[in-house]
N, C-alpha and C positions, 0 to 999 in steps of 0.2 A: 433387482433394482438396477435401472442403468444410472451410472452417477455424471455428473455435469464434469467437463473437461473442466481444472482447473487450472491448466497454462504452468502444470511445475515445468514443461521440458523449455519455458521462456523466462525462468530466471537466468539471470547474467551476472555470473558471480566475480566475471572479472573484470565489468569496467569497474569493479570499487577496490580493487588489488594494483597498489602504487608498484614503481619500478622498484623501490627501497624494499618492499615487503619479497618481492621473488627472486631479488640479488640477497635478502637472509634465508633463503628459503631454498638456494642453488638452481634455481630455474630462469630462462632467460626472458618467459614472457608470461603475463599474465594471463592466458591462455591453459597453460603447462602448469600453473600454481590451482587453477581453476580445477581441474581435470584431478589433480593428484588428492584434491577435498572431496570432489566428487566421487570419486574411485575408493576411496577408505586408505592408499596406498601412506595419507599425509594426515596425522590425526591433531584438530587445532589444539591440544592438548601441548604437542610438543612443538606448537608455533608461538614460543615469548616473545616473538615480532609484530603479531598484532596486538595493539589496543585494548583494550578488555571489551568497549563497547561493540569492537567487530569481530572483537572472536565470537561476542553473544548473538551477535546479528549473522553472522557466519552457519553458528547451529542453528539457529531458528529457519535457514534458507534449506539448511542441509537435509533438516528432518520434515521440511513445508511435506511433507505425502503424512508424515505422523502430526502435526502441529493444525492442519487446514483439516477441518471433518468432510467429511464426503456427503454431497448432496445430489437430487436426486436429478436427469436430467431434464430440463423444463420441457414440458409440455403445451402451457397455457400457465401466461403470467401469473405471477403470485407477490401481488403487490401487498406492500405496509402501509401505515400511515407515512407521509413524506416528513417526517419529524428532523428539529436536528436535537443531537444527543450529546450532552455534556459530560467526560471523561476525564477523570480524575482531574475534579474543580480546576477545568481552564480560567486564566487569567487574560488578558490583553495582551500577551503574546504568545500565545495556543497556538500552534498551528489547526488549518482548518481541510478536511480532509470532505471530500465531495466524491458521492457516490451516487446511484439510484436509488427506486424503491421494493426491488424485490426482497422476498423472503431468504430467499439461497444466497444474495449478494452481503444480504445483513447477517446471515450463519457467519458465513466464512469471513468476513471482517471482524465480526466478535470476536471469533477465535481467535485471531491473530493478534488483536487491541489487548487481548487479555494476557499477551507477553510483555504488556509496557506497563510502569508505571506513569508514564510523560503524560501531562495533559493534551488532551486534544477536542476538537470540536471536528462534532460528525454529522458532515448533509446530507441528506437524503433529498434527492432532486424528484418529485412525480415523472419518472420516463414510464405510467403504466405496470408496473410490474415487470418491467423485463430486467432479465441480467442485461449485463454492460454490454458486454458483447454481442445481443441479440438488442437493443436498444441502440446499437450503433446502423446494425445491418436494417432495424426495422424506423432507424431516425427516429427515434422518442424520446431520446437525451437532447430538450431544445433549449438554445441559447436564452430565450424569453423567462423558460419554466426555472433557470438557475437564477436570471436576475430576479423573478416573483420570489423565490426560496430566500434569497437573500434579505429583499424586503420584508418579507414576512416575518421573518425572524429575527429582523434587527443587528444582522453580524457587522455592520458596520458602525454600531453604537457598542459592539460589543468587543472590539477589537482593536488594536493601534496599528494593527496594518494592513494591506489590502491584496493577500495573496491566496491564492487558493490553490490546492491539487487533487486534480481531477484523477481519474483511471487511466491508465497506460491506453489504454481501445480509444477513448477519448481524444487523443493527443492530436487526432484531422481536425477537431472542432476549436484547438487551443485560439486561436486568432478571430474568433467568430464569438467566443465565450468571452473573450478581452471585451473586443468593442462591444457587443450588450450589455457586458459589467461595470465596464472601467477597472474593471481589478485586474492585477496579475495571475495571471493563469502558468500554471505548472504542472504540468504531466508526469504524472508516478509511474510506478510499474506497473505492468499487466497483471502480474501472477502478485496476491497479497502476501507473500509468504516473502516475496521479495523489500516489502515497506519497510522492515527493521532499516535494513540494510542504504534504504534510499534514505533515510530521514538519518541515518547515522549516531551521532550524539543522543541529539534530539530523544530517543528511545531508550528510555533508562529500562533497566530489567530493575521487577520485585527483587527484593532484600534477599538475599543467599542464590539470588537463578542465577548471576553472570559465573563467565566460566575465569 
């Protein structure tokens, strides 16, 4: 089986490493802190300088090739229902997370959703069935089809605020997605193994996972 690239080599594990974190850490740039996690040489074990939320977001980047399942690579779209999906009973201040409607883009987001207990609300835009990435290149991610998703769904009876974050591939359409919406638009990572890490706090780990 050939598997779908899943962008681990475009997580960024150091623009979320402060200058305070790699002056305890004896390194001078977060570059050099980045590298010695990646490397096994610096195990967050013996890093008491981060947080707890980002030592857990830290592992969950580190191990994204064991954490993200492997899918196959697309051949011809494999779309879902464009549903949105309520995760662990959002309230009116849920973040709302906006993706498409393939089958391999909803694997691999599962998997990763299944490391939080945080609630979230999960769009599923009609771009056809294609991954993100192939939805970008083939324009099927359209500004219209998010504002209809929206409508449809009622997120903004559902919600007390009006942001939304798209996929990292998405981030050309960010100002295009504004003005159809009217909402705030924010661009996440590319690679989902990265989202603990963007949404920060926000991602509580299940009871006994954090490190």
């Amino acid at each position: 089986m050939f598997t779908a690239d899943l962008y681990l080599d475009r997580i960024d594990l150091a623009g979320y490493l402060t200058p305070e974190e790699c002056e305890a850490a004896g390194v001078q740039e977060a570059r050099e802190l980045a590298a010695a996690l990646q490397e096994g040489r610096l195990r967050l074990e013996d890093c008491p300088f981060f947080p707890s939320w980002k030592r857990y977001a830290l592992s969950l980047a580190l191990r994204a090739a064991e954490v993200l399942p492997p899918v196959p690579s697309l051949e011809l779209p494999r779309p879902v229902p464009p549903e949105l999906y309520d995760l662990n009973e959002p309230g009116p201040e849920a973040p709302i997370l906006v993706t498409g409607n393939s089958e391999f883009t909803l694997t691999v987001l599962t998997a990763i959703l299944a490391t939080t207990v945080s609630p979230f609300y999960l769009l599923l835009v009609d771009c056809r069935g294609d991954t993100v990435d192939m939805a970008m290149v083939f324009q099927s991610f359209k500004p219209e089809r998010l504002r209809q998703a929206l409508a449809h769904h009622d997120l903004a009876g559902k919600v007390s605020h009006r942001r939304l974050i798209i996929p990292g591939w998405c981030a050309p359409l960010k100002d295009d997605l504004a003005r159809e919406t009217g909402w705030e638009i924010l661009a996440g990572p590319v690679c989902a193994g990265e989202l603990p890490l963007f949404m920060g706090e926000a991602w509580r780990p299940p009871p006994g996972a954090g490190l």
